[in-house]
C-alpha positions in Angstrom: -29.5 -23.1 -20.2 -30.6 -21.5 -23.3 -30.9 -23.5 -26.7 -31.8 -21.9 -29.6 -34.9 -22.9 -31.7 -32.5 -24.1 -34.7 -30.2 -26.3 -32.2 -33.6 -28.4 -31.0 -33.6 -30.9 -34.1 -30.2 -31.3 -34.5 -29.7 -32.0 -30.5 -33.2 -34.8 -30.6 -31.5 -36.5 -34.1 -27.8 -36.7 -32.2 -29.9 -38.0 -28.9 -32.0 -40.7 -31.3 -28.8 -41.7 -32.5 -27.2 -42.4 -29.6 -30.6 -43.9 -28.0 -30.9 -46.2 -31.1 -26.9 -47.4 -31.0 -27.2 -47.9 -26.7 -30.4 -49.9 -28.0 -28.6 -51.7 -30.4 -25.9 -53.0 -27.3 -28.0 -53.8 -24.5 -30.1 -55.5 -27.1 -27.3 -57.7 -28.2 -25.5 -57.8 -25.0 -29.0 -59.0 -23.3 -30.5 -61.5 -25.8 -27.3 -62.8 -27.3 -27.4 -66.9 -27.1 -24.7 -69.3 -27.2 -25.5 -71.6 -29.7 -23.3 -74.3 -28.1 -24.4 -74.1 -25.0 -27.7 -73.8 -25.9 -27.5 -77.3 -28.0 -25.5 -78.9 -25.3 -28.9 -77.5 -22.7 -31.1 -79.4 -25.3 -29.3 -82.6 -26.0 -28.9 -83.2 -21.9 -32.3 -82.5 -21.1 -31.5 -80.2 -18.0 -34.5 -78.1 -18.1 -37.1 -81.0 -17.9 -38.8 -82.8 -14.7 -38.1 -86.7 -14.6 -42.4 -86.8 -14.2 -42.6 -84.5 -17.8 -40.1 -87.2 -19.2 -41.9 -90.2 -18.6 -44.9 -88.5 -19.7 -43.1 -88.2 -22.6 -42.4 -91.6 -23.1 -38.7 -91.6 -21.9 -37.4 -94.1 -19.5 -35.5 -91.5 -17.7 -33.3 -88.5 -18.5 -30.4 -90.7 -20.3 -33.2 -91.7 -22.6 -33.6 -88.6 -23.6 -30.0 -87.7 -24.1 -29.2 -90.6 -26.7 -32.2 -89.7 -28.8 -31.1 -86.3 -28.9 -27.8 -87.5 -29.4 -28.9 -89.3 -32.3 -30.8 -86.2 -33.4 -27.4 -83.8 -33.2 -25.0 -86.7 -35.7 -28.4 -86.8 -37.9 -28.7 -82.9 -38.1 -25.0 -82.9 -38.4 -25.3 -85.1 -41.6 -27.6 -83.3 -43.0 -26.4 -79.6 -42.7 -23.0 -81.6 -43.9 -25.1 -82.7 -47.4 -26.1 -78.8 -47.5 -23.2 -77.4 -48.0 -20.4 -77.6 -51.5 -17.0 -78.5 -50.5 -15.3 -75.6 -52.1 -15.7 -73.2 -48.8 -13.3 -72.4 -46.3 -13.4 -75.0 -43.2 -13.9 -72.0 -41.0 -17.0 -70.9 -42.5 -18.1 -74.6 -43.0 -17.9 -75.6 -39.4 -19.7 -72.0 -38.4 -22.5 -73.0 -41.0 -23.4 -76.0 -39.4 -23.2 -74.6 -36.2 -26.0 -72.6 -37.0 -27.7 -75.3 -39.2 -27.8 -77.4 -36.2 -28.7 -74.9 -33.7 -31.5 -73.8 -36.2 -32.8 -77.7 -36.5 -32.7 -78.2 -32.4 -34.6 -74.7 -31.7 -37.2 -75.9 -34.5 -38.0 -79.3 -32.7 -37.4 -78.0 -29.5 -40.6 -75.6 -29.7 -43.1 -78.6 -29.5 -41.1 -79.9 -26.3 -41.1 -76.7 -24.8 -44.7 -76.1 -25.2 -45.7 -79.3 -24.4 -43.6 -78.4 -20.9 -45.4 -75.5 -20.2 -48.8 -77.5 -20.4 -47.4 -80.0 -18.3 -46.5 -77.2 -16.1 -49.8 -75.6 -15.5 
């Protein structure tokens, strides 16, 4: 196959292009999260041992699920004080969706970390 010198930069830019947008899907496809699910994995307190718990001060995993039930109505509350009531109830609810899911994946770093030094 024979490509001319003057069809090499425009055949590396269309190639980027398409690398950069096949990028762009994996990446999304890959690392996309759930934010419900994701809150409903943190207020249940699936991905902790029952020994990392108590360690933690918690009776035992139902324990942990009312406190962060309590944390998810108190987040809820204040992501509700956040916002003015003249928005549409669709973009309301989405808002605190992500103002919730934002205020669980903040607290939930210290708990995770403190799980992988229990870990090891």
């Amino acid at each position: 196959m024979n490509i001319s010198k003057a069809n090499n930069p425009t055949i590396l830019v269309i190639f980027a292009f398409l690398m950069l947008i096949l990028g762009l899907f994996i990446g999304k496809t890959i690392w996309s999260t759930n934010m419900e699910d994701r809150i409903s994995n943190i207020v249940s307190c699936a991905g902790y041992d029952e020994d990392f718990l108590q360690e933690m001060d918690f009776s035992d995993r139902d324990d942990c699920q009312n406190l962060n039930i309590s944390l998810h109505k108190q987040y809820i509350d204040d992501c509700l004080s956040n916002i003015s009531n003249e928005i549409d109830e669709k973009y309301k609810s989405n808002f605190v969706q992500r103002c919730v899911y934002h205020k669980f994946e903040i607290d939930s770093v210290f708990l995770s970390a403190e799980y992988t030094k229990f870990i090891k």
